[in-house]
C-alpha positions in Angstrom: 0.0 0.0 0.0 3.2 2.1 0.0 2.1 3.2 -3.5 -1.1 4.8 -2.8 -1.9 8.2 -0.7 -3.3 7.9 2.8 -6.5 9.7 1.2 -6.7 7.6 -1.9 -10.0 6.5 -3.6 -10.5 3.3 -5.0 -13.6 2.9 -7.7 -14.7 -0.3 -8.2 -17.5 -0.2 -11.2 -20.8 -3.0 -11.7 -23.7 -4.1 -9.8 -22.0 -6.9 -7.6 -20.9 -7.0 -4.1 -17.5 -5.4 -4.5 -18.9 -2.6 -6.5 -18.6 1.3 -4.8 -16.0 3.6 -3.8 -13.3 2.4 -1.1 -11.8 5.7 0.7 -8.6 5.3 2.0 -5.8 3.0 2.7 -8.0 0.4 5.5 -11.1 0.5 3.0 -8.5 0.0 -0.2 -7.0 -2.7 1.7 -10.0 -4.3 2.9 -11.3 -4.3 -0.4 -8.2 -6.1 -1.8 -8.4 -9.0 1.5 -12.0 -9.5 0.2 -10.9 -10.4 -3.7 -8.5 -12.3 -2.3 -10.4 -14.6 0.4 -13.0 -14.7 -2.3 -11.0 -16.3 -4.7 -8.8 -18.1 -1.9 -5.8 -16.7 -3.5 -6.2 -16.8 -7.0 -7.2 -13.8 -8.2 -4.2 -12.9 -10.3 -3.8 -9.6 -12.8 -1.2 -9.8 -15.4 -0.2 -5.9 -16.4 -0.1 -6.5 -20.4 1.3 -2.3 -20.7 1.3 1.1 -18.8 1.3 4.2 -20.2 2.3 7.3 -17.7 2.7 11.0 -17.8 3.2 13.2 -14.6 -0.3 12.9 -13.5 -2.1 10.1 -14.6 -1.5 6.2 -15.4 -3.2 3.8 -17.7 -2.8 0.1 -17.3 -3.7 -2.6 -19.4 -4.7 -5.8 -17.7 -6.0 -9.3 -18.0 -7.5 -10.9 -15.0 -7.4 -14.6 -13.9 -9.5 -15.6 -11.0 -11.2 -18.9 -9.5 -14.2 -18.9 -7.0 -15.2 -22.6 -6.5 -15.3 -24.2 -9.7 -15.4 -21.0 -11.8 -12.4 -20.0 -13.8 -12.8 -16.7 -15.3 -10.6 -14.3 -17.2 -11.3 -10.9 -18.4 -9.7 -7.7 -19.7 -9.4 -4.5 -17.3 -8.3 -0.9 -17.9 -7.1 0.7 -14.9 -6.6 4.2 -14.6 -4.9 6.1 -11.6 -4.0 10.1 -10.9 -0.9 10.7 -9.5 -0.6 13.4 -6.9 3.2 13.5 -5.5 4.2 11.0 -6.7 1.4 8.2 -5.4 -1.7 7.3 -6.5 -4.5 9.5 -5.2 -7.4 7.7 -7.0 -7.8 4.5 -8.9 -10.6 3.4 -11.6 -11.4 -0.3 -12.8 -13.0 -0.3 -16.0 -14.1 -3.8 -17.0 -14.4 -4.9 -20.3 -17.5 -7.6 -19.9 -18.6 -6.1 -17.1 -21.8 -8.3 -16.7 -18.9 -11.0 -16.8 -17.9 -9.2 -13.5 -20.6 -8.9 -11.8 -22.1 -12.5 -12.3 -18.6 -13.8 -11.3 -18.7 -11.7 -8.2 -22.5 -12.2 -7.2 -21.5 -16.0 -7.9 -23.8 -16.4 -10.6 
């Protein structure tokens, strides 16, 4: 968490249970102890490219994550400001996001 500001925003996008707005380092973390007891370890992003200026930072990622018997993979953006150096505020845009949010709501 060394990476993010004490006062950074995490924005999770869909209509599942991990969807909202996490403020701050506990709720970022909190957040990212959920993903992983949910998938009991496996969620796994592979960063395909970034591409950075001063102020802002665009990832390119493909997920990899097991709940149960569901093995899903799916494509993310991710796209951060920069404020001093750290990231102040952090976007996930899926690309299926109905894939998201049935794999979260364990549909």
């Amino acid at each position: 968490m060394s990476f993010y500001t004490d006062d950074a925003v995490f924005h999770y996008p869909g209509r599942n249970p991990l969807s909202g707005d996490y403020r701050g380092k506990d709720q970022v973390l909190a957040l990212l102890g959920r993903v992983m007891e949910e998938t009991d370890g496996s969620f796994r992003p592979d960063v395909h490219d970034i591409l950075a200026s001063d102020d802002h930072v665009a990832a390119l990622v493909t997920v990899h994550a097991r709940r149960g018997e569901t093995s899903v993979e799916w494509q993310s953006l991710d796209i951060f400001h920069v404020r001093n150096g750290l990231l102040s505020e952090h976007w996930v845009h899926e690309v299926d996001q109905d894939l998201v949010d049935r794999f979260w709501s364990g549909e």
